[in-house]
BALOBA-1460 file (C-alpha; in Angstrom, 3 decimals):
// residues 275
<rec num="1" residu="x" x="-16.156" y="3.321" z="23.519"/>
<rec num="2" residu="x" x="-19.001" y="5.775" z="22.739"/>
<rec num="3" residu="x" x="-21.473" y="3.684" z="21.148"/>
<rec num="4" residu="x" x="-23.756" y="5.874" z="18.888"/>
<rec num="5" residu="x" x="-26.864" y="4.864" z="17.151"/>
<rec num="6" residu="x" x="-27.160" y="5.440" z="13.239"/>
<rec num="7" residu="x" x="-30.912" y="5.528" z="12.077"/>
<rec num="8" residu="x" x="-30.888" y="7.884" z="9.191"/>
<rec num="9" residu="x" x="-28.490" y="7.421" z="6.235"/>
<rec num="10" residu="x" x="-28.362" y="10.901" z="5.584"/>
<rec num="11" residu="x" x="-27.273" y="11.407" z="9.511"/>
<rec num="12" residu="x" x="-24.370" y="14.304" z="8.827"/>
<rec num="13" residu="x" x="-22.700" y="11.987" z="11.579"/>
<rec num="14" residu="x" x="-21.315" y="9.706" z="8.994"/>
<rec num="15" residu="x" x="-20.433" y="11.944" z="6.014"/>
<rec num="16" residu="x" x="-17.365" y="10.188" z="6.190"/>
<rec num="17" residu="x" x="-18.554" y="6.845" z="5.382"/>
<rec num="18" residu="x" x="-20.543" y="8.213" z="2.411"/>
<rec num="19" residu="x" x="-20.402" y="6.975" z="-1.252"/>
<rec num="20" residu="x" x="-16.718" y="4.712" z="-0.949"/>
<rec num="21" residu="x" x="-17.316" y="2.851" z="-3.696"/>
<rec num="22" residu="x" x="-16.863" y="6.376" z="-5.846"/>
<rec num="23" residu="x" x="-13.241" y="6.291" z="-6.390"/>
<rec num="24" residu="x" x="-12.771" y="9.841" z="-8.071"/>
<rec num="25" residu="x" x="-14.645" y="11.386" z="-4.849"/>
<rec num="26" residu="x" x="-12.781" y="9.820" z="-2.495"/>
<rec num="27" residu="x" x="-9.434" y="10.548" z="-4.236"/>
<rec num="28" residu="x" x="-10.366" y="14.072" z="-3.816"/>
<rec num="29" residu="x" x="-12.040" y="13.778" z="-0.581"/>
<rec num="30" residu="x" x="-9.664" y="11.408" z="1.740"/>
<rec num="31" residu="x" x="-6.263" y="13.570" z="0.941"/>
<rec num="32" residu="x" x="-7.587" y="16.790" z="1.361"/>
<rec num="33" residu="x" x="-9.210" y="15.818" z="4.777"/>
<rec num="34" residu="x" x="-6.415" y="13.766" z="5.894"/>
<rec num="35" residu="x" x="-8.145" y="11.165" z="6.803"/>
<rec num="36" residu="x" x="-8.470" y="7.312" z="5.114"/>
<rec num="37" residu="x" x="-10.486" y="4.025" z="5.685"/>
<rec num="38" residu="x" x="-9.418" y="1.222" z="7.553"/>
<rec num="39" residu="x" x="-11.810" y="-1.763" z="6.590"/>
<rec num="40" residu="x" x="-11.834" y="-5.030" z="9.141"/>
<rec num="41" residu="x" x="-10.566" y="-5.719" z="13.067"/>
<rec num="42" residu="x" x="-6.960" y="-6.267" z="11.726"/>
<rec num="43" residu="x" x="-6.937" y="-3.584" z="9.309"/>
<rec num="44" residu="x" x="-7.688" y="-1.200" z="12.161"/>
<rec num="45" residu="x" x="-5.295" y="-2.882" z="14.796"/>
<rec num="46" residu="x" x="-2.506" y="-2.632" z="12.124"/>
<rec num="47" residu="x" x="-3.059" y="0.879" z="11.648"/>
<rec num="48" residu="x" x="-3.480" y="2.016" z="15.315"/>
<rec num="49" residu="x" x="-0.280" y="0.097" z="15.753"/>
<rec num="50" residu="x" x="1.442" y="2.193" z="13.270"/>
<rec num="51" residu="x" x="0.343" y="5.274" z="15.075"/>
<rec num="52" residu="x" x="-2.522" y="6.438" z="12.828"/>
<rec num="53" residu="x" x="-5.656" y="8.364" z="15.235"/>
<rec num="54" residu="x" x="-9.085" y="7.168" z="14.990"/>
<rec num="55" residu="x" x="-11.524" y="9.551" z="14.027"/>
<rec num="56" residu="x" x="-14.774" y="7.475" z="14.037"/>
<rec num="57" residu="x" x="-15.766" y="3.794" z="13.384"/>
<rec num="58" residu="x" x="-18.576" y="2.742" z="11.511"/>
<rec num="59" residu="x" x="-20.231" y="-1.159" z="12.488"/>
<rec num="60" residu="x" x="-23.364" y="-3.229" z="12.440"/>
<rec num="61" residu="x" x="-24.504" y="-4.648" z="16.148"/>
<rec num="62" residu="x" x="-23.156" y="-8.198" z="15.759"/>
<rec num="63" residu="x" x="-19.931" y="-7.012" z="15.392"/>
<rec num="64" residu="x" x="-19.752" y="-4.507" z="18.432"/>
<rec num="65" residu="x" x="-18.363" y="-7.012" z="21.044"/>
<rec num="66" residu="x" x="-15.384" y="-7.939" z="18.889"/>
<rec num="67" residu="x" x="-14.773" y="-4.542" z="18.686"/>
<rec num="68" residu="x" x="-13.803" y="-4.275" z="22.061"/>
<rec num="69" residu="x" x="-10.895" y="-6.481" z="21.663"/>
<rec num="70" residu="x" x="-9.301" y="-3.673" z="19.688"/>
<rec num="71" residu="x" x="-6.976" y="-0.684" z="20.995"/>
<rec num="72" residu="x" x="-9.777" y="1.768" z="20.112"/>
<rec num="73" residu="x" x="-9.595" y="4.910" z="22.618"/>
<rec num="74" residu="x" x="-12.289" y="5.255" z="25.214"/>
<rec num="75" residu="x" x="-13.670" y="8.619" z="23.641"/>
<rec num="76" residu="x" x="-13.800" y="7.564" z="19.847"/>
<rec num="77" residu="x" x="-17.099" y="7.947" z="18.221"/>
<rec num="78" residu="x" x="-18.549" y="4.156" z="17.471"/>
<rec num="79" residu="x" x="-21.680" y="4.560" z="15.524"/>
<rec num="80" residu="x" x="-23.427" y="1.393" z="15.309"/>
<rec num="81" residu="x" x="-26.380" y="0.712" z="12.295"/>
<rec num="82" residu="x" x="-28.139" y="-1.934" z="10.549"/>
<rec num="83" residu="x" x="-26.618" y="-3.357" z="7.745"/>
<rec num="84" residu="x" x="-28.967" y="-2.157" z="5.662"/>
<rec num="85" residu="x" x="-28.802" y="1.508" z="6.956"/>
<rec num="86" residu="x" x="-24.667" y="0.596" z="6.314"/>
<rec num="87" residu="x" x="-25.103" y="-0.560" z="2.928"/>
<rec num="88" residu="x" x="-26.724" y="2.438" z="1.723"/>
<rec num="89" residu="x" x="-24.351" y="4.967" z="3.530"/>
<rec num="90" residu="x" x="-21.202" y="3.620" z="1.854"/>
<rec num="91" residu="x" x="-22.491" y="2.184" z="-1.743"/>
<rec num="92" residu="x" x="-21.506" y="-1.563" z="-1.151"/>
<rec num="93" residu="x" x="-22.123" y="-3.938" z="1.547"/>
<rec num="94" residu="x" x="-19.738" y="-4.293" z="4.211"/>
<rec num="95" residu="x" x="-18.244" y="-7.858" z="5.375"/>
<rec num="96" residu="x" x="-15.774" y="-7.315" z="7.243"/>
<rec num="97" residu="x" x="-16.788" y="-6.525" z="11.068"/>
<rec num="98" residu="x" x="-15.881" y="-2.818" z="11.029"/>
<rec num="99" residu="x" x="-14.715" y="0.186" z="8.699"/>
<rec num="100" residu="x" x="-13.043" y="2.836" z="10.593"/>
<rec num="101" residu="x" x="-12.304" y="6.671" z="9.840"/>
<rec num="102" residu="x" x="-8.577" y="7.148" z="10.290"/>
<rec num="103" residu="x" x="-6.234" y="10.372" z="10.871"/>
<rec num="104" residu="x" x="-3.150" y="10.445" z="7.994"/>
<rec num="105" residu="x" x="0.326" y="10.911" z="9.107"/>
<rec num="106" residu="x" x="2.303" y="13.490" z="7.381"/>
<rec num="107" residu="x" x="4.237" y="11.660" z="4.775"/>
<rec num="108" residu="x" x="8.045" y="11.431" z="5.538"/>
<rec num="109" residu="x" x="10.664" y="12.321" z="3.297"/>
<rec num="110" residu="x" x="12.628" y="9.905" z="1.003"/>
<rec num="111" residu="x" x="16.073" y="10.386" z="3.237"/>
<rec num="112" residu="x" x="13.978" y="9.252" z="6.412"/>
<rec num="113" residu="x" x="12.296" y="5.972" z="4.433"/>
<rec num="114" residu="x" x="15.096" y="4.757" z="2.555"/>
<rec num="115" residu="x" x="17.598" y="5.412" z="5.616"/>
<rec num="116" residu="x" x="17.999" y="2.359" z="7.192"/>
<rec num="117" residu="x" x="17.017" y="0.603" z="3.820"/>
<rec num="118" residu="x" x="18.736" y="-2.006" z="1.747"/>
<rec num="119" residu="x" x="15.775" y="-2.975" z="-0.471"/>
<rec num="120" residu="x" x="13.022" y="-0.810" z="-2.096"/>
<rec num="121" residu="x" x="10.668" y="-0.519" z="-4.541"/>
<rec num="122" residu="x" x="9.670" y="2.241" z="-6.922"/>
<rec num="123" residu="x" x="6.598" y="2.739" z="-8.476"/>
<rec num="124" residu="x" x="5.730" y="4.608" z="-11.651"/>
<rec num="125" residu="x" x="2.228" y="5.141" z="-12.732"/>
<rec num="126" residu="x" x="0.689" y="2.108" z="-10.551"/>
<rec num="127" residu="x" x="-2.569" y="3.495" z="-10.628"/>
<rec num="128" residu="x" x="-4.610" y="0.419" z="-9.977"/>
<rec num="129" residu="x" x="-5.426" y="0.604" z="-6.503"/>
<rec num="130" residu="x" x="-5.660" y="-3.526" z="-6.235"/>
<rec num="131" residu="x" x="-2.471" y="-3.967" z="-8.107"/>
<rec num="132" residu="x" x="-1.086" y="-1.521" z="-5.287"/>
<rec num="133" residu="x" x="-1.703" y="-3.229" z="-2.234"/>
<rec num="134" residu="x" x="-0.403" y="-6.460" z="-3.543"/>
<rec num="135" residu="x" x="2.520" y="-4.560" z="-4.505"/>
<rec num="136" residu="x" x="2.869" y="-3.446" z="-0.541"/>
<rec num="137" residu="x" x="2.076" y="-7.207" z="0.498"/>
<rec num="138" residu="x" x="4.441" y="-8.279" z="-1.329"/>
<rec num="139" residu="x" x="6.719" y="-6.301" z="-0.373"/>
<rec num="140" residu="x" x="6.596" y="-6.863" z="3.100"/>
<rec num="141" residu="x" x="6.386" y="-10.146" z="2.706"/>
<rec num="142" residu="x" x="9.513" y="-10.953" z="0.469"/>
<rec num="143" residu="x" x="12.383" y="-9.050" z="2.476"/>
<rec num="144" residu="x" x="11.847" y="-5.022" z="0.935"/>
<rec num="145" residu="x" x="12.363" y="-2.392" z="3.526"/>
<rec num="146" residu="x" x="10.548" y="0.320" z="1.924"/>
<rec num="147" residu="x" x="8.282" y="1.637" z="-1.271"/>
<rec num="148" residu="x" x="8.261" y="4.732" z="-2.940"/>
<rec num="149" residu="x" x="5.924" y="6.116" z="-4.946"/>
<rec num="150" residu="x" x="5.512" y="8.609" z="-8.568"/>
<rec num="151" residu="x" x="3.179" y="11.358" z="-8.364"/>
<rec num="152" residu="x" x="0.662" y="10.069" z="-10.416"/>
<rec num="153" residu="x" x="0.825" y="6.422" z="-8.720"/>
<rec num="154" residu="x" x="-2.596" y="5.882" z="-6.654"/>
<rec num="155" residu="x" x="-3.122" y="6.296" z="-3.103"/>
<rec num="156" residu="x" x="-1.475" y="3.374" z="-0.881"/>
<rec num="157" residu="x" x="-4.332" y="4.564" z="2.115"/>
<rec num="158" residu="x" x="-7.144" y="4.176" z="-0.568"/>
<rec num="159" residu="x" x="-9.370" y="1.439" z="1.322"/>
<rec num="160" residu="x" x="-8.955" y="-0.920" z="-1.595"/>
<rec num="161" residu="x" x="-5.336" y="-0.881" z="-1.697"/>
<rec num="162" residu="x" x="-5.302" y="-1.031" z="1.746"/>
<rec num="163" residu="x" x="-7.524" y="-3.926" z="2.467"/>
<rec num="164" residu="x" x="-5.515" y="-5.910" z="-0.191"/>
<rec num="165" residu="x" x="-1.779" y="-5.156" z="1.105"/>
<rec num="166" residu="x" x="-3.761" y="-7.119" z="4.614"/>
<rec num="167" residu="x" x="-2.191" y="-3.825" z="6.323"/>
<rec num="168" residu="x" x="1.308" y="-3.894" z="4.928"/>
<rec num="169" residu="x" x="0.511" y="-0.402" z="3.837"/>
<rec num="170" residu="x" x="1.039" y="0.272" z="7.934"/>
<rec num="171" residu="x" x="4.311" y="-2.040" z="7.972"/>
<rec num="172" residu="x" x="6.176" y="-0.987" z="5.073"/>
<rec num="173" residu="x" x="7.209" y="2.720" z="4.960"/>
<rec num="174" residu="x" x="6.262" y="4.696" z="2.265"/>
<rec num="175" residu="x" x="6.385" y="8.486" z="0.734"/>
<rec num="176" residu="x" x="6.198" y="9.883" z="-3.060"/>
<rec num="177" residu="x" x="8.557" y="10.931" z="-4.729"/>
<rec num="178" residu="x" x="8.761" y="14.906" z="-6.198"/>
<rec num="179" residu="x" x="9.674" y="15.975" z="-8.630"/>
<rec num="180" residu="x" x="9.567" y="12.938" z="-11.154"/>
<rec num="181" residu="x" x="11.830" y="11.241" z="-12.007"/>
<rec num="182" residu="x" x="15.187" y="13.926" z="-11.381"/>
<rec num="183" residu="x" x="14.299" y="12.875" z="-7.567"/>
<rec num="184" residu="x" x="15.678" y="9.789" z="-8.539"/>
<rec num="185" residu="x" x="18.629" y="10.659" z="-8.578"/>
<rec num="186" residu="x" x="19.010" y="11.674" z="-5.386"/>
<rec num="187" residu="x" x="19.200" y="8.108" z="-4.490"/>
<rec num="188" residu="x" x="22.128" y="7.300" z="-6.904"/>
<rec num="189" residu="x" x="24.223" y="9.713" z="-4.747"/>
<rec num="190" residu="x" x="23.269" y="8.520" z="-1.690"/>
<rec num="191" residu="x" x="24.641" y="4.756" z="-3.104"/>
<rec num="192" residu="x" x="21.603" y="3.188" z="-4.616"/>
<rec num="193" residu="x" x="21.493" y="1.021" z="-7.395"/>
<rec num="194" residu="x" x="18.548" y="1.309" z="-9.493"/>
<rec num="195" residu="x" x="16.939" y="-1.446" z="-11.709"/>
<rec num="196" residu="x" x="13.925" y="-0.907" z="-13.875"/>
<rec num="197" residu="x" x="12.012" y="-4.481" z="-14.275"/>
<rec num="198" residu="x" x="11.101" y="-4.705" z="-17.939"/>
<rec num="199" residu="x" x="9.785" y="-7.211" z="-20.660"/>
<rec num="200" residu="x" x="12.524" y="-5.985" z="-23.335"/>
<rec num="201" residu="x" x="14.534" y="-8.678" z="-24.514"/>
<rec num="202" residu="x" x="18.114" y="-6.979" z="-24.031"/>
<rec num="203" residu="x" x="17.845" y="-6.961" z="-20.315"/>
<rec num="204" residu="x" x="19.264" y="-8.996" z="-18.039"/>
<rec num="205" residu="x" x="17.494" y="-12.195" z="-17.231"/>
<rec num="206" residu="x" x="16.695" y="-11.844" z="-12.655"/>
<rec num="207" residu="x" x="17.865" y="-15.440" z="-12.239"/>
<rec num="208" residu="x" x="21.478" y="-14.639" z="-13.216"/>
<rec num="209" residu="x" x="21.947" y="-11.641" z="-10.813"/>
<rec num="210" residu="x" x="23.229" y="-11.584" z="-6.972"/>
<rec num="211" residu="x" x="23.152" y="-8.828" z="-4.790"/>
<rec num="212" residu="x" x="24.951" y="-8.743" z="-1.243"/>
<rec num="213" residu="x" x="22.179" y="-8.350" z="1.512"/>
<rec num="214" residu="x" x="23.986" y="-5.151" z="2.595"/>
<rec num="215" residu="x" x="23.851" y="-3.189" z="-1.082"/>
<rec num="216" residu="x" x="21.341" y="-0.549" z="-1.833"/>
<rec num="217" residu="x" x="19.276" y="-2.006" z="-4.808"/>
<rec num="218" residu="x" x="16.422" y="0.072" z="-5.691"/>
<rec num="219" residu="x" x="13.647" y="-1.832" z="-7.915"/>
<rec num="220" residu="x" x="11.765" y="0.100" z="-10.361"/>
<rec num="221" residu="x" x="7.935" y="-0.640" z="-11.824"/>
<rec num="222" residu="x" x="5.785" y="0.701" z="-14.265"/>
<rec num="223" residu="x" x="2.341" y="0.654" z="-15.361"/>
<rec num="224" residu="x" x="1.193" y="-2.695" z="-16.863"/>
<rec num="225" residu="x" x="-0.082" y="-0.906" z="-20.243"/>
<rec num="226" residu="x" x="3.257" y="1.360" z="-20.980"/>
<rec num="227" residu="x" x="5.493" y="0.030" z="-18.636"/>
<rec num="228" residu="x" x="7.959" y="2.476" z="-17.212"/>
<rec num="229" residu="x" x="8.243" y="5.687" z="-19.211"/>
<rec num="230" residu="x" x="11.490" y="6.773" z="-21.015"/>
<rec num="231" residu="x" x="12.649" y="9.548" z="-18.532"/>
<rec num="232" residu="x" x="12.658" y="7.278" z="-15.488"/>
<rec num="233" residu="x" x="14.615" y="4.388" z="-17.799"/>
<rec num="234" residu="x" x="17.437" y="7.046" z="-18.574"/>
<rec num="235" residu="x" x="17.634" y="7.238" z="-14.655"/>
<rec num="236" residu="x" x="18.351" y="3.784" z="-14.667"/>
<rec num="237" residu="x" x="21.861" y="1.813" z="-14.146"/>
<rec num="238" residu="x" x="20.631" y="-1.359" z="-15.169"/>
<rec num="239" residu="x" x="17.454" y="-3.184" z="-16.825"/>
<rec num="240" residu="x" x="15.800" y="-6.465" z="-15.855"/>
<rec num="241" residu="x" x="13.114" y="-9.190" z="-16.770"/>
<rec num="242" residu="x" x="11.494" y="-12.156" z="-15.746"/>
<rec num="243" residu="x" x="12.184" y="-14.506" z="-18.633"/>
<rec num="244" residu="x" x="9.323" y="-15.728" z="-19.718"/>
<rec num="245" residu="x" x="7.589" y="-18.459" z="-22.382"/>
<rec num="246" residu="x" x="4.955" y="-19.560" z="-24.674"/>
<rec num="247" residu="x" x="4.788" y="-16.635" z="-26.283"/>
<rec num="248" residu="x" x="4.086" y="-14.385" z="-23.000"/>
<rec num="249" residu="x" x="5.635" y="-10.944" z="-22.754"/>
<rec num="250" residu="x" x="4.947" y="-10.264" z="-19.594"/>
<rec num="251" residu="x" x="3.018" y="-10.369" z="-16.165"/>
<rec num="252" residu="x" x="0.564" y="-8.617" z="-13.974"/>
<rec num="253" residu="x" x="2.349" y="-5.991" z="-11.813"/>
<rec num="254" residu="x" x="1.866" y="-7.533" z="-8.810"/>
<rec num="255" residu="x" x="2.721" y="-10.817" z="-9.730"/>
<rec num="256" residu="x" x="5.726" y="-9.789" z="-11.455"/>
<rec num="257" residu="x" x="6.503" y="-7.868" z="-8.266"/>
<rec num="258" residu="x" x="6.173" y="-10.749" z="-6.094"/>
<rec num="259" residu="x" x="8.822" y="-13.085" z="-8.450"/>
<rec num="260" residu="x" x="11.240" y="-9.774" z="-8.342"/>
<rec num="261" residu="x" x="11.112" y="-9.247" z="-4.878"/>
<rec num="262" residu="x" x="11.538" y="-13.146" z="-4.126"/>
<rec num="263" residu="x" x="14.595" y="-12.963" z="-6.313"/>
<rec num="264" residu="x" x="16.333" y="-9.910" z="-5.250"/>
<rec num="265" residu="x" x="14.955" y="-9.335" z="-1.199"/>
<rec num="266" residu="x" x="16.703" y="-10.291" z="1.638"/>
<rec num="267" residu="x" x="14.778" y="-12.653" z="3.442"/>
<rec num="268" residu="x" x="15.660" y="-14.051" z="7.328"/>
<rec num="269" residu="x" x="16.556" y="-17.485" z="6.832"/>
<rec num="270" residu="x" x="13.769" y="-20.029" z="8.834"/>
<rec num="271" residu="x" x="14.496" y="-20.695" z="12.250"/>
<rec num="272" residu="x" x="15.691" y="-23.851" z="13.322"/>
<rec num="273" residu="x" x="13.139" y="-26.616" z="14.380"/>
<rec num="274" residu="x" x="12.559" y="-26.978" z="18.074"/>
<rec num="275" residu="x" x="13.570" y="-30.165" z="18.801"/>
């Protein structure tokens, strides 16, 4: 690794680093530059992994040797400062070991992600970039192949969203989908069923459906203020809800996306002990 000294917070070096904390900047800044921030040691391995180029990496000196444990190429740019010098370059102060600068892949298109699919999630309007990593987490975690996003849903590569999915953003694949919402129904031709999870009482109650592990089911999920909106419901085959109580209409996103995904993934049944 090229290990680089950082004295100067205004050191053009680290432009990249600068200001994360201002969401609207870095919406505008990350996409356009094709790059996005990879925040802790298995944040970064995750993404190299997944085939995503380092451009730089930005660390404080006790966390250098831990660093080299990582598959970090030999000519990447490591610039090494103070925690102080750290805090001030990015807005907040960092915890996690290491924040690196990373390359974006060219998204794919919706034929290559839900290919080999039998379970995916659709999101609509998502634009909370916490409530999207869980979403991703969850995902990955509860047997869905796949997630794809609205126009207008926030950026899965956004460090926040990122840091929260643990790196499932780099497991799961992922693309948007254009144009909103007639793409959808490019995926009832090609044999998927779509369900839009919703609070209203006339649909059907999750616990009382089945789905065989080889079907196409397609979950959708709105915003938690509107919900989904009424052009992507007429897109819809059927509607769903979490039945709820005690006078509760309905859940955060991302825990209502972990109970849906529990109910409806296909998860690998456990291994047997070793005896």
């Amino acid at each position: 690794m090229d290990l680089i000294r950082i004295k100067d917070a205004d050191d053009p070096r680290v432009d990249d680093y600068r200001d994360l904390t201002d969401t609207r900047l870095r919406r505008r800044k990350e996409p356009a530059e094709g790059l996005f921030m990879a925040e802790s040691h298995q944040v970064i391995s995750r993404a190299l992994r997944a085939g995503h180029a380092v451009r730089s990496v930005l660390t404080t000196p006790r966390w250098v040797t831990a660093l080299e444990g990582l598959p970090i190429p030999a000519h990447a740019q490591v610039f090494v400062a103070d925690e102080d010098l750290v805090q001030q370059v990015t807005g907040y102060r960092v915890h996690r070991g290491a924040l690196a600068a990373m390359s974006r892949l060219p998204l794919p298109s919706v034929e290559t992600v839900t290919g080999p699919a039998r379970r995916i999630l659709v999101l609509e309007g998502v634009v909370d970039h916490t409530n999207v990593g869980a979403v991703f987490r969850s995902a990955a975690g509860l047997g869905f192949d796949a997630v794809l996003v609205d126009p207008t849903c926030a950026d899965p590569l956004y460090r926040r969203s990122v840091r929260v999915s643990m790196g499932a953003v780099f497991a799961l694949p992922w693309t948007r989908v254009t144009p909103w919402p007639s793409g959808l129904r490019d995926l009832v031709e090609n044999g998927w069923e779509l369900l839009a999870l919703t609070p209203r009482a006339d649909a059907v109650a999750l616990p009382g459906l089945s789905f065989d592990p080889q079907q196409r089911v397609a979950l959708l999920l709105g915003s938690e203020g509107t919900g989904l909106t009424d052009a992507a419901l007429r897109q819809v085959e059927r509607h769903v809800r979490i039945p709820m109580s005690a006078g509760v209409d309905s859940l955060n996103v991302a825990a209502a996306v972990a109970i849906a995904c529990y109910a409806i993934g296909v998860v690998p049944p456990p291994k047997d002990p070793v005896k």
